[in-house]
KESEMAR-536086 format. One record per residue (C-alpha): x, y negated, z; residue in three letters; residue number from 1. Coordinates in steps of 0.1 Angstrom, whole numbers, plus 5000, padded with zeros to 4 digits. Layout:
REM residues N
R_X_Y_Z_ala_NUM $
...
END
This chain:
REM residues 560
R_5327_4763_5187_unk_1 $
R_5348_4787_5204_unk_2 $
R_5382_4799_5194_unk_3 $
R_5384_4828_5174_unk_4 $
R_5418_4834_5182_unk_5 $
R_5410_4829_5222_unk_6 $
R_5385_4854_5218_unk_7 $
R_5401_4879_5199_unk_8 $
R_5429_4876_5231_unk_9 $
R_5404_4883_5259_unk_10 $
R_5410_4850_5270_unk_11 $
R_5385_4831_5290_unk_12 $
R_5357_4814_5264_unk_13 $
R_5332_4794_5273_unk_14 $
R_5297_4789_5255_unk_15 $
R_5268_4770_5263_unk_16 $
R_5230_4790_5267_unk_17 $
R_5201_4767_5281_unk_18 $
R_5219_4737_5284_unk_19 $
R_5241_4751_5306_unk_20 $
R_5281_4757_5308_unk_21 $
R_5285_4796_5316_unk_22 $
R_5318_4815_5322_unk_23 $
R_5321_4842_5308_unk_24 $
R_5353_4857_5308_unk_25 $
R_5347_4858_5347_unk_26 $
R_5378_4860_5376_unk_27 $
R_5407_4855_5347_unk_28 $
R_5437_4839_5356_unk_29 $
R_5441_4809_5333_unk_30 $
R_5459_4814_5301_unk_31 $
R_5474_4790_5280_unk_32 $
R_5472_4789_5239_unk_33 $
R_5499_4788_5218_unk_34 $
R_5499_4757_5197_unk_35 $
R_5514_4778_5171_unk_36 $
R_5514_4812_5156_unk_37 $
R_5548_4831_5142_unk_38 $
R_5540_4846_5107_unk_39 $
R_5577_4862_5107_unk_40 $
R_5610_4847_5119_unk_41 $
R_5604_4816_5087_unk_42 $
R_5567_4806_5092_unk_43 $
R_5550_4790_5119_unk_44 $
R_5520_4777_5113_unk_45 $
R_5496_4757_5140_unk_46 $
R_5466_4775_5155_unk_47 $
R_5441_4747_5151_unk_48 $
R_5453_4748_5110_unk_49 $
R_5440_4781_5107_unk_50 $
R_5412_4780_5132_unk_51 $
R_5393_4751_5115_unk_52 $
R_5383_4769_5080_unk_53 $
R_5368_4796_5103_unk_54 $
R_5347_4772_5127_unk_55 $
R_5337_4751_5102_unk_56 $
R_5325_4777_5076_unk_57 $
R_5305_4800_5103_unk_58 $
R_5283_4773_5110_unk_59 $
R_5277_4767_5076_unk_60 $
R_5273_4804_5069_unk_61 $
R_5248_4811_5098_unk_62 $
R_5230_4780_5083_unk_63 $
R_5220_4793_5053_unk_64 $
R_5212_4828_5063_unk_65 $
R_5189_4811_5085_unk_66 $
R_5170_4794_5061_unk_67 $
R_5169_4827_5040_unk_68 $
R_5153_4843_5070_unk_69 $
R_5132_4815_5076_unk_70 $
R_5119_4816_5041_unk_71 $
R_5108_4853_5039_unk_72 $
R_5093_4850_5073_unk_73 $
R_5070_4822_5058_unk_74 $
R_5060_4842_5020_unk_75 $
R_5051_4868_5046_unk_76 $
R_5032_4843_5067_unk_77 $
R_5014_4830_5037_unk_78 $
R_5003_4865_5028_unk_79 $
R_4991_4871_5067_unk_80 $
R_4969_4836_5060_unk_81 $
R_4955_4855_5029_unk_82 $
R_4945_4885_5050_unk_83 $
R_4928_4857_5072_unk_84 $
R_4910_4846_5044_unk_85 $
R_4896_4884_5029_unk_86 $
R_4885_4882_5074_unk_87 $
R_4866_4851_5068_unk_88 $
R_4852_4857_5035_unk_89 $
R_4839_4888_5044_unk_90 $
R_4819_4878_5076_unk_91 $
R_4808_4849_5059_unk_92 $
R_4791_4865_5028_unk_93 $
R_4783_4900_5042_unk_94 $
R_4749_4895_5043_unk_95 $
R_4746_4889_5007_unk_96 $
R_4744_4925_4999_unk_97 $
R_4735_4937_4965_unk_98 $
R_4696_4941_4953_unk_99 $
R_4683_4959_4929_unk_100 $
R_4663_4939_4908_unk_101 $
R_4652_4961_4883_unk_102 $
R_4654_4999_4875_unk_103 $
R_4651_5021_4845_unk_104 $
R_4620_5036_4836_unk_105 $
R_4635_5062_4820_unk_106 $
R_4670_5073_4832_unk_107 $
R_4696_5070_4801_unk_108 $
R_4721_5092_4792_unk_109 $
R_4753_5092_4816_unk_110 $
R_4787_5115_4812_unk_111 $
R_4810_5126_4838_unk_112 $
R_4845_5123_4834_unk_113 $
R_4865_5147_4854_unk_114 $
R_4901_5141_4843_unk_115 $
R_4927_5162_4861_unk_116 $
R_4966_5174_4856_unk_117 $
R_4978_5208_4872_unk_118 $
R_4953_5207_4895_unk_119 $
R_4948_5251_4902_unk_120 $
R_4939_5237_4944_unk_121 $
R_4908_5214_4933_unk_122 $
R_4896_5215_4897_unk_123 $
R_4870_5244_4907_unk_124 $
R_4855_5225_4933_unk_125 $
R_4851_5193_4917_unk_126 $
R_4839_5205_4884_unk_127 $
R_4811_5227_4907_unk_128 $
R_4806_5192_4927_unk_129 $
R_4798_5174_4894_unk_130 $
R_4773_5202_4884_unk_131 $
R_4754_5199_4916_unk_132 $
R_4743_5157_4908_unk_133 $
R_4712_5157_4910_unk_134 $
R_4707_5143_4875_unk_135 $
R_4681_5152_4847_unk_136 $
R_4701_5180_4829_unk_137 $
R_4691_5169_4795_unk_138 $
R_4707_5133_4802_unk_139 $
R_4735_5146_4820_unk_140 $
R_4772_5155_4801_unk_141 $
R_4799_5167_4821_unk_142 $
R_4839_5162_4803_unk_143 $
R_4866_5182_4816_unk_144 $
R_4893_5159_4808_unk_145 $
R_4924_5183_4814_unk_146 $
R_4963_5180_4806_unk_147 $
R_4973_5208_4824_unk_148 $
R_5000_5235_4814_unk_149 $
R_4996_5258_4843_unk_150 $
R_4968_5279_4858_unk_151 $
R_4945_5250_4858_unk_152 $
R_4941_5261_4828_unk_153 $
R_4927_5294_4829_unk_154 $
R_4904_5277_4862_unk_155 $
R_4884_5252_4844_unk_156 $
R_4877_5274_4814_unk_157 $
R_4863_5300_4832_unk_158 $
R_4842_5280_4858_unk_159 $
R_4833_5260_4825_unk_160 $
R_4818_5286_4807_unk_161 $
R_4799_5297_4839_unk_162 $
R_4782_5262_4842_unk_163 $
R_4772_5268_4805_unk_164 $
R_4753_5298_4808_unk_165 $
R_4736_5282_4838_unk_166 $
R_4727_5256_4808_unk_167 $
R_4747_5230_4820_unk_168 $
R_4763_5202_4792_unk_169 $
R_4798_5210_4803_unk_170 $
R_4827_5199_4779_unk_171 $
R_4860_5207_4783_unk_172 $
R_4888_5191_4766_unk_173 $
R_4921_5200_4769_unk_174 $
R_4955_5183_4753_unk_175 $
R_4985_5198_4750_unk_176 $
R_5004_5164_4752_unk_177 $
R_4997_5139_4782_unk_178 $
R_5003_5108_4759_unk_179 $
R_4984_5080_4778_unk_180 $
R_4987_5101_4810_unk_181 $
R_4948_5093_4827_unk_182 $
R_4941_5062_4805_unk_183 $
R_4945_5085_4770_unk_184 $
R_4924_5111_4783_unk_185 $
R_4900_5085_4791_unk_186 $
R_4902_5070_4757_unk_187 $
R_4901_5107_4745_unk_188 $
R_4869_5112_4763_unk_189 $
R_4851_5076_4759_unk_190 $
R_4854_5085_4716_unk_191 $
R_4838_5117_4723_unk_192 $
R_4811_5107_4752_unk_193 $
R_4770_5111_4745_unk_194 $
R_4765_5089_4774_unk_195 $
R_4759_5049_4773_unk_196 $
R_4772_5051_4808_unk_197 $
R_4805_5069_4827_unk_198 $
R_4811_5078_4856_unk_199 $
R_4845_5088_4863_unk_200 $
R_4856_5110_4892_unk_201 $
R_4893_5121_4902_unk_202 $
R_4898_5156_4907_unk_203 $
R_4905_5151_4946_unk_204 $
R_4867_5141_4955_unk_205 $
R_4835_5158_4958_unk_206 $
R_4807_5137_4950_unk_207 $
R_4774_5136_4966_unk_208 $
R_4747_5148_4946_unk_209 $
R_4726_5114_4947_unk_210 $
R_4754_5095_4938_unk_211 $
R_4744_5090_4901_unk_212 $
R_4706_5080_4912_unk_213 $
R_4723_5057_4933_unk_214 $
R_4741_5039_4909_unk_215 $
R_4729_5040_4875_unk_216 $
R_4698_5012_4884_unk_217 $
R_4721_4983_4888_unk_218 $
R_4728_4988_4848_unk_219 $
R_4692_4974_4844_unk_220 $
R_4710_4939_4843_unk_221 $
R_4728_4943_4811_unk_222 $
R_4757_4918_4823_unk_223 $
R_4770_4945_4850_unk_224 $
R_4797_4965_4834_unk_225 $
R_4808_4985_4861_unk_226 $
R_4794_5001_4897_unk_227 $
R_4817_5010_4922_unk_228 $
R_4812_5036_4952_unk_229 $
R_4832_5031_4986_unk_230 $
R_4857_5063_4993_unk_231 $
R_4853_5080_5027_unk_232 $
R_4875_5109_5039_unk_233 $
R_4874_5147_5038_unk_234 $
R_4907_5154_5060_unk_235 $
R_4908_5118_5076_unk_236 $
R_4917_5133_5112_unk_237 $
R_4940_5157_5104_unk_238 $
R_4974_5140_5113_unk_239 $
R_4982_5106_5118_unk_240 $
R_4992_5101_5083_unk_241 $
R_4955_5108_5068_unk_242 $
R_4943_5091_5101_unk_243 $
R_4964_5060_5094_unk_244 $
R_4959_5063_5058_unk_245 $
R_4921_5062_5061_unk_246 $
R_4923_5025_5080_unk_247 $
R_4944_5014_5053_unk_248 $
R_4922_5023_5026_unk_249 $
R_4887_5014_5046_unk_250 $
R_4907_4980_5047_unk_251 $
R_4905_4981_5011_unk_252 $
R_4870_4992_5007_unk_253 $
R_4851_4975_5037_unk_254 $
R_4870_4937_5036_unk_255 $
R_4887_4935_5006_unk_256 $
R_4864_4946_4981_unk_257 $
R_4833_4933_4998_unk_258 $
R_4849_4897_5001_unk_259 $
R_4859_4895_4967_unk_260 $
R_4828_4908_4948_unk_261 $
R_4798_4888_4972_unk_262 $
R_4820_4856_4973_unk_263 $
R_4823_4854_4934_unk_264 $
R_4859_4868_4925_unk_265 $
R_4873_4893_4908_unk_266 $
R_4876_4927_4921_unk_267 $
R_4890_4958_4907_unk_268 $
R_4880_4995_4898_unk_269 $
R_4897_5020_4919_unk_270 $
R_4901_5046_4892_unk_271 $
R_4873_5074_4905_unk_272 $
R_4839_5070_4921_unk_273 $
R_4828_5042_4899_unk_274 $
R_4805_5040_4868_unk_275 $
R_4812_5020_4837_unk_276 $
R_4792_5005_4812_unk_277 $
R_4803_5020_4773_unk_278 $
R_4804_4988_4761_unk_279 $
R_4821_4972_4784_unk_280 $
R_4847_4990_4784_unk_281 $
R_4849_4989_4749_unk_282 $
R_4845_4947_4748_unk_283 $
R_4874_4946_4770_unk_284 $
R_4898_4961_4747_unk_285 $
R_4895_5001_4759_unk_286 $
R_4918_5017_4783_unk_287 $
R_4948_5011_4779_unk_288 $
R_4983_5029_4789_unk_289 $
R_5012_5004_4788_unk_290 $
R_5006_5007_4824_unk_291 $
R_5004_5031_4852_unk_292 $
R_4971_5014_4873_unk_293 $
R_4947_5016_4842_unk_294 $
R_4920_5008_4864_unk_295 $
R_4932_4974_4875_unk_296 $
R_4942_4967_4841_unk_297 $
R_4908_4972_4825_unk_298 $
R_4887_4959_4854_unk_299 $
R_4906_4923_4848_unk_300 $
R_4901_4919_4813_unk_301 $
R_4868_4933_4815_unk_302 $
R_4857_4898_4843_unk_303 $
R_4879_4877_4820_unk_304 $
R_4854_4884_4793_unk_305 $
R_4825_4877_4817_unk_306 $
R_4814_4912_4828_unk_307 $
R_4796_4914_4863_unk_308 $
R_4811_4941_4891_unk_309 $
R_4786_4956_4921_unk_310 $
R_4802_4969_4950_unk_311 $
R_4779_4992_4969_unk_312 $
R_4794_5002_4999_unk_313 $
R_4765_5020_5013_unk_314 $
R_4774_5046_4985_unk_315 $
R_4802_5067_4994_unk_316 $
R_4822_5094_4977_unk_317 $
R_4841_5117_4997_unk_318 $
R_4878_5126_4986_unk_319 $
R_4908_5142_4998_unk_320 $
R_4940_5118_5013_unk_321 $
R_4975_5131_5011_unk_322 $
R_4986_5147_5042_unk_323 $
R_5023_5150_5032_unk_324 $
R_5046_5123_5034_unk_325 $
R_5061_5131_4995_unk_326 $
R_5028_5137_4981_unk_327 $
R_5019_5098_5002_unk_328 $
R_5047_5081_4990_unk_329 $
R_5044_5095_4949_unk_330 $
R_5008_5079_4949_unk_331 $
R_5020_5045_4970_unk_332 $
R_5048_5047_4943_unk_333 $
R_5023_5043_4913_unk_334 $
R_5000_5020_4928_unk_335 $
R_5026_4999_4936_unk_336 $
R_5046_4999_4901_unk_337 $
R_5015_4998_4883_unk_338 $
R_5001_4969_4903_unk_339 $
R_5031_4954_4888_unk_340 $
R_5028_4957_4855_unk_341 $
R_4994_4945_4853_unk_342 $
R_5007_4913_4874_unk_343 $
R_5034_4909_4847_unk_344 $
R_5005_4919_4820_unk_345 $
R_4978_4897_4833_unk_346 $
R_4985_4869_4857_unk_347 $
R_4996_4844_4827_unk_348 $
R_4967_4849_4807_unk_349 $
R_4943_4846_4842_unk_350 $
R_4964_4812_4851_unk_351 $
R_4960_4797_4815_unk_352 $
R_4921_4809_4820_unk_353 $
R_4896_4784_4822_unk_354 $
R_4883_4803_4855_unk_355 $
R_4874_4782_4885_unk_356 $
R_4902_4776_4911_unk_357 $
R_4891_4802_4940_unk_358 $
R_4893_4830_4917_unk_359 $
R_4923_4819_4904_unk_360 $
R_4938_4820_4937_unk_361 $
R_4925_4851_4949_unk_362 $
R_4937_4875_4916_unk_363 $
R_4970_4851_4924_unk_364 $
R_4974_4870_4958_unk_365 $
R_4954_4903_4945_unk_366 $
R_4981_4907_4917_unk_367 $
R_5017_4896_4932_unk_368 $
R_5005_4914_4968_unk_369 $
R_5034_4944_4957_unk_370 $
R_5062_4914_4963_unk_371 $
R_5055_4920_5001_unk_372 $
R_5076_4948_4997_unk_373 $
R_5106_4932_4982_unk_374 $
R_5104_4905_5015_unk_375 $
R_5098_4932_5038_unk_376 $
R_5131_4947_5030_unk_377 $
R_5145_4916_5029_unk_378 $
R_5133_4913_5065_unk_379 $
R_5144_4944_5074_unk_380 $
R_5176_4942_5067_unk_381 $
R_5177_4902_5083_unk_382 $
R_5162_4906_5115_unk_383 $
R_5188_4920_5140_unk_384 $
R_5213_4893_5125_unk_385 $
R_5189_4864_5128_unk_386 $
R_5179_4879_5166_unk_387 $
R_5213_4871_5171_unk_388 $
R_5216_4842_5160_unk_389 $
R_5186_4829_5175_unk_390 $
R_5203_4808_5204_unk_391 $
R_5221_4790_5177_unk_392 $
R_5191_4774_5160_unk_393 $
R_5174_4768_5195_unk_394 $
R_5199_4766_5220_unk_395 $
R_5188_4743_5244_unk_396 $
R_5150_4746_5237_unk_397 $
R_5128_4775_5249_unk_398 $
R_5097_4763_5243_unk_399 $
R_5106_4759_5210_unk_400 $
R_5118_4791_5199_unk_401 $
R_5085_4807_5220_unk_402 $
R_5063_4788_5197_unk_403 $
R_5079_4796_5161_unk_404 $
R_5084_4834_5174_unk_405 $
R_5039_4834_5185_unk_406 $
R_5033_4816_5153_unk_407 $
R_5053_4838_5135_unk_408 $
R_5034_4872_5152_unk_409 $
R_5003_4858_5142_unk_410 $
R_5010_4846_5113_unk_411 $
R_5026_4879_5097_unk_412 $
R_5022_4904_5118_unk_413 $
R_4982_4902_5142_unk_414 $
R_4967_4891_5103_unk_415 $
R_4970_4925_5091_unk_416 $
R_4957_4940_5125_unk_417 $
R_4928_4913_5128_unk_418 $
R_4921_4927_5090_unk_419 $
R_4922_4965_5097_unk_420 $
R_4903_4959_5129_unk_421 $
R_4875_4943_5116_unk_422 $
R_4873_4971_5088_unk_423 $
R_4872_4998_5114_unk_424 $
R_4847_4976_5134_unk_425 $
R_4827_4978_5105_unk_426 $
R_4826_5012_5099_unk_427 $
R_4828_5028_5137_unk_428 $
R_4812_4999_5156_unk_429 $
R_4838_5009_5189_unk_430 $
R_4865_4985_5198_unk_431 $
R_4888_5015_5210_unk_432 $
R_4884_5035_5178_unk_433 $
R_4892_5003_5158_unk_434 $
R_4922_4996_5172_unk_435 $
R_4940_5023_5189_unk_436 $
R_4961_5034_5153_unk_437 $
R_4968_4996_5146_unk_438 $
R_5000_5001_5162_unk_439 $
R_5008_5033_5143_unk_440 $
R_4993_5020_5111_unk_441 $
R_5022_4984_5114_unk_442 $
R_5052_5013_5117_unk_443 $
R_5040_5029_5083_unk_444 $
R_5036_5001_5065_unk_445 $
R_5069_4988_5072_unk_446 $
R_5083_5021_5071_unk_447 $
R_5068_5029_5036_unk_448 $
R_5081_4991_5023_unk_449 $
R_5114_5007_5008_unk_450 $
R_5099_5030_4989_unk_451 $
R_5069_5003_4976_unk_452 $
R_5096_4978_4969_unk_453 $
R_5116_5001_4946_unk_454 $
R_5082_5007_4929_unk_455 $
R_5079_4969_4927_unk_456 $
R_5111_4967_4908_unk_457 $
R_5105_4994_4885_unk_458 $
R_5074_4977_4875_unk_459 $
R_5088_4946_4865_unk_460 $
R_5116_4956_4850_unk_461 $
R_5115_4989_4836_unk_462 $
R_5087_5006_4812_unk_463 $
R_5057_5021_4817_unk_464 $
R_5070_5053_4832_unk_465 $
R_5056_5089_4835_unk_466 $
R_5023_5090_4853_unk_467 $
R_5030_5115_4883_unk_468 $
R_5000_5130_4897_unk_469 $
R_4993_5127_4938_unk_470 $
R_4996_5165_4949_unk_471 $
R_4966_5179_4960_unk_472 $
R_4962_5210_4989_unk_473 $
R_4922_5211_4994_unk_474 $
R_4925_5208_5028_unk_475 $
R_4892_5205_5038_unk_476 $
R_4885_5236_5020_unk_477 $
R_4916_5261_5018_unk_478 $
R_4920_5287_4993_unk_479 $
R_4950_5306_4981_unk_480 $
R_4959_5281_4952_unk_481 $
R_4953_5257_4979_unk_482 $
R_4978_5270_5002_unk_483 $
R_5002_5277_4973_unk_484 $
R_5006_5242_4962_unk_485 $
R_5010_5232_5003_unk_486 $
R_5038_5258_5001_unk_487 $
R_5054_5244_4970_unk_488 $
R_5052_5205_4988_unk_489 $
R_5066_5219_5015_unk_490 $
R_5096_5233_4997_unk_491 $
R_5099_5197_4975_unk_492 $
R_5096_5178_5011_unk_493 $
R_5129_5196_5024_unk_494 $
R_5151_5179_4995_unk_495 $
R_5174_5152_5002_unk_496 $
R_5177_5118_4983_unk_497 $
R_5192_5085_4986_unk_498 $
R_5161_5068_4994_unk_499 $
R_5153_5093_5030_unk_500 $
R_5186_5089_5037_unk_501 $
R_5183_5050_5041_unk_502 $
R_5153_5049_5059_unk_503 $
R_5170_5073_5084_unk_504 $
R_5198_5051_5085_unk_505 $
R_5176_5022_5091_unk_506 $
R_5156_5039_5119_unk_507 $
R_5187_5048_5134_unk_508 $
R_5201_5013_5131_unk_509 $
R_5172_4998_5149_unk_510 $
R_5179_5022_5177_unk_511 $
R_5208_5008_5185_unk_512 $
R_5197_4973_5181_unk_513 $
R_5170_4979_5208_unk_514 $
R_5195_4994_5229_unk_515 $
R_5221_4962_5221_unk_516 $
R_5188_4942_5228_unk_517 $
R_5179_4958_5258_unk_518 $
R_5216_4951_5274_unk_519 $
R_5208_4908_5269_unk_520 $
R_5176_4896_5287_unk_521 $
R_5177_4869_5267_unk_522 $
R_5164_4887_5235_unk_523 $
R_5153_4918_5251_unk_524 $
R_5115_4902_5241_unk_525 $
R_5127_4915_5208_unk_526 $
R_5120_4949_5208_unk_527 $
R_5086_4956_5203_unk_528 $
R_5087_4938_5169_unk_529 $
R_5122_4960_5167_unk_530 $
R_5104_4990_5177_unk_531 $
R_5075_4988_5150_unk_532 $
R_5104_4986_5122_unk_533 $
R_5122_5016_5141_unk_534 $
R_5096_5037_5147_unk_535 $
R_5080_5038_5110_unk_536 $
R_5115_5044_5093_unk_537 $
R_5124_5072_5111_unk_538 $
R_5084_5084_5107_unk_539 $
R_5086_5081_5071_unk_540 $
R_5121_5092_5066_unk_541 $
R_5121_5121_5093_unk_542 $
R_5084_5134_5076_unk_543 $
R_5100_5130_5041_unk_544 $
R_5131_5156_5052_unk_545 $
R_5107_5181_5071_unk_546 $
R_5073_5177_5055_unk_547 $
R_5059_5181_5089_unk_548 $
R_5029_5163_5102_unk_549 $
R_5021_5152_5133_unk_550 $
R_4988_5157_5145_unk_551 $
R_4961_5132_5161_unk_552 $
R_4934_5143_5183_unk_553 $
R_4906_5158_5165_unk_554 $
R_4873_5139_5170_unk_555 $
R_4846_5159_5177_unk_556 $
R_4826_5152_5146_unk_557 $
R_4850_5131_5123_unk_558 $
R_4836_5097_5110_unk_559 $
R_4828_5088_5075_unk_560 $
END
C-alpha cells in the first residue's frame, strides 16, 4: 500500500499493474520522509502511527464495496438467465398454438367495456371503433365507462346518443367520483353488464372489427376465463421512443406471453384487448382496487382458482404508444408500482400454493421483476468506483478479469438483447430490423430505471395511490383536441423536478467518467458499457426537460 502522505507530497510512489513494478512519479529527485509529523511546537507524532488506520481500513473498505458490486451484478445476472429461459421456452413450445376445439352455435351475448378518464383526444374514436365490431347487434352491448370532468364529457354523450339512433346498444355511465380508479368502473360496469362475456378495451386502441368473432369461440371450453389479443402499434415509427417502445412491448407479447401460457404457467391480462369470462371474474373475488395493476391482480387469483388463459397472438389490437417522454414515464410509473403491490399482495399466497414448482418459479420472477430497478440504480451509482477499483481485485490476472467482465455481458446485459431480438425476429423475420434499436432500446431501459425504481418503492411501502391516466395525443389520427392535449404535455414536459435533474446529473457524470476512462488504456474497454448508462440518462432526462422527440427513419409501410 502506498503512502498516503507520500502521495499527497508529490513524492515518487510506486504501485504494481500486471505484475510489474512501474514508476510513476517519473524523473524526481529522491525525497526522503519524515519519520515524524509536527502537530504544533508540543506534538509530534510518527508518520507510520497515523498512516496505518488509513492503509489498513481502505483495503477493507474497497473489500466490501466490492462484494456489494459483485452481488447486484449477479441478482442482475440471475434475471438475464430468466430472460434466457422465456428464449428457450418460447422456441421450444411455439408450435403448440392454440385450437379451437369447439365453437358456439349460437353467438352469446358479449359487452364492451370502454372505460376512459379525460380522454376529449380519443374517446370519439374508440367508442366509433367499438360500434363498427362486426357483432350481431342484438347480442352486442357497448358501456361507456367514463370518470371524466372535462369535455370528454360533452364527447361521449353526444357520439353516444348518435350510435343510439343508428340502433346501436350503447350505455354510457358516468361517475362523478373516480373511487376504484379503472377497477371501480369495471366493477361499476360488470354489476350492470347483459353480456356473459367482456371484452374490455382502453380508450387508446382501435379495435379491428373481427376481433370479437375472433375471440369469443375459445369460451366453448367452459374452463377458459379469459382471451387475450396481442397489441400492435398505430405510431410505432414515429420517434425512437414509440420505435423502442414497440420492441419492448412485442417482447412482452411475442416471448413472454407465448412462453408462459403454451408451457403451462401463469400469465397475466394486460388490462385492454382481452375478453373475460362473467363468472370468472366474479369466482376470483371481482376487480379489485387496493392496487394500481388491477389486471395482474385479477388474472392471478383468477389461475389460482384453476381458470384457463388463451393467448392468441395472431389477433391483434391496434393502440396508440406514448410519444412523450412524461406521458412514457407516468404509465412505466404505474406498471411498475402496481406490479408491486400485487407482488406484496400475491406472492405469499402463490408460494404457500400447492402449484407445481415451474409455475412457482416463473410468477417468482414475473412478480419481483420491478426489483431490477432498485439494483439497476444500485449499479448505476457503483460502477465507475468498481471500474476503478478493478486492478485491485485482479491485479496480476488478465485473463481473469476478461472472463468475469464476458460473463458478466452475457449474463446481464446480451440476455435482454438475445430476448428482444428473437421477438422482433418473430414479428419482422429481418435480422437488421431486429436488431438495429437494441442498442438504443439498453440506453432507455437503464435510463428509465430511476424513475421505475422510485415506483418500486412506492409500491411496497406506500398505499395504493391515485391511478394517473397515460396522456393520450391520437397521433395517428390528429384533431384539434388531439393537438390540444400535445400542447398541454408539451407545456407539463418543460417543468423541472428533482428526479430530471438526477438523471441529468448522472448522464453528465458518466461523461466524464468516459473521458477519465478514455485517458487509462487499461479500463478504456469500459466505455461502451459506460456509454449505454450515459447515453439513456441524458435521453430520458434531456426529453423529460424539452418534451422533444427525436425522430427514426420512417419505414415505408410501418410493420404491425
Amino acid at each position: 500500500m502506498a503512502d498516503p502522505f507520500a502521495q499527497a507530497a508529490g513524492w515518487p510512489v510506486e504501485r504494481q499493474s500486471r505484475g510489474r513494478i512501474q514508476r510513476i512519479a517519473g524523473k524526481l529527485p529522491p525525497v526522503e520522509v519524515p519519520s515524524t509529523i509536527s502537530f504544533g511546537a508540543e506534538y509530534e507524532v510518527p508518520t507510520d502511527v497515523l498512516c496505518e488506520p488509513w492503509c489498513s481500513a481502505m483495503p477493507a473498505a474497497s473489500d466490501v464495496f466490492l462484494t456489494c458490486y459483485f452481488l447486484v451484478l449477479g441478482v442482475l445476472c440471475v434475471y438475464g438467465l430468466h430472460r434466457y429461459s422465456l428464449v428457450w421456452l418460447y422456441y421450444r413450445h411455439r408450435s403448440r398454438e392454440p385450437r379451437l376445439t369447439s365453437c358456439f352455435r349460437e353467438l352469446p351475448t358479449v359487452t364492451v367495456q370502454l372505460p376512459m378518464y379525460n380522454e376529449p383526444a380519443v374517446a370519439r374514436r374508440i367508442i366509433e371503433a367499438a360500434a363498427a365490431l362486426d357483432y350481431p347487434r342484438d347480442r352486442l352491448e357497448i358501456q361507456v365507462l367514463d370518470d371524466s370532468t372535462d369535455d370528454t364529457v360533452r364527447i361521449v354523450t353526444e357520439t353516444v346518443e348518435r350510435l343510439r339512433q343508428r340502433g346501436v346498444d350503447a350505455v354510457y355511465l358516468h361517475r362523478d367520483d373516480r373511487t376504484g380508479f379503472k377497477a371501480g368502473a369495471l366493477a361499476e360496469g360488470l354489476r350492470l353488464a347483459k353480456g356473459q362475456f367482456l371484452c374490455v378495451f382502453d380508450a387508446d386502441f382501435v379495435p379491428v372489427p373481427g376481433t370479437l368473432r375472433e375471440l369469443i369461440h375459445y369460451f366453448a371450453d367452459p374452463e377458459v376465463g379469459l382471451v387475450q389479443a396481442r397489441w400492435v402499434h398505430l405510431n410505432r415509427s414515429e420517434s425512437l421512443l414509440t420505435k423502442a417502445q414497440a420492441v419492448l412491448l412485442d417482447g412482452h407479447f411475442v416471448i413472454e406471453h407465448a412462453a408462459r401460457n403454451r408451457s403451462g404457467r401463469f400469465m397475466s391480462f394486460n388490462g385492454t384487448a382481452g375478453m373475460w369470462r362473467r363468472e370468472c371474474i366474479e369466482d376470483a373475488g371481482g376487480w379489485q382496487h387496493d392496487t394500481l395493476t388491477e389486471d395482474l391482480d385479477l388474472s392471478y387469483r383468477a389461475q389460482l382458482k384453476g381458470w384457463k388463459f388463451v393467448y392468441l397472438p395472431d389477433v391483434v389490437a391496434p393502440a396508440e404508444l406514448p410519444p412523450e417522454m412524461r406521458a412514457f414515464k407516468v404509465q412505466q410509473h404505474r406498471w411498475t408500482k402496481g406490479g408491486a403491490q400485487t407482488l406484496r399482495k400475491l406472492l405469499p399466497a402463490i408460494m404457500r400454493s400447492r402449484l407445481p414448482l415451474r409455475i412457482k418459479v416463473e410468477a417468482f420472477f414475473h412478480l419481483t421483476s420491478c426489483i431490477v430497478y432498485l439494483f439497476m440504480v444500485a449499479l448505476t451509482m457503483m460502477i465507475m468506483p468498481a471500474v476503478m477499483l478493478r486492478h485491485q481485485l485482479f491485479e496480476s490476472e488478465p485473463v481473469a478479469s476478461a472472463v468475469v467482465a464476458v460473463g458478466i455481458m452475457v449474463l446481464a446485459c446480451f440476455s435482454a438483447a438475445t430476448f428482444y431480438t428473437a421477438s422482433q425476429l418473430a414479428i419482422l423475420n429481418s435480422w437488421w430490423n431486429s436488431i438495429k434499436y437494441i442498442p438504443f432500446l439498453m440506453c432507455l431501459g437503464i435510463g428509465i430505471s430511476l424513475n421505475n425504481a422510485r415506483a418500486t418503492l412506492s409500491g411496497f411501502f406506500s398505499d395504493t395511490g391515485t391511478f394517473e391516466r397515460t396522456p393520450k395525443y391520437a397521433d395517428a389520427e390528429p384533431t384539434r383536441c388531439a393537438r390540444r392535449s400535445r400542447a398541454q404535455g408539451r407545456r407539463m414536459a418543460g417543468r423541472v423536478d428533482g428526479q430530471t435533474c438526477l438523471e441529468l446529473v448522472l448522464g453528465f457524470g458518466f461523461l466524464l467518467g468516459i473521458l477519465l476512462c478514455a485517458a487509462d488504456r487499461e479500463v478504456a474497454g469500459c466505455i461502451p458499457f459506460l456509454a449505454l448508462f450515459m447515453i439513456g440518462y441524458l435521453y430520458v432526462g434531456g426529453c423529460s426537460l424539452t418534451g422533444r422527440r427525436v425522430a427514426a427513419p420512417r419505414p415505408a409501410s410501418a410493420p404491425a
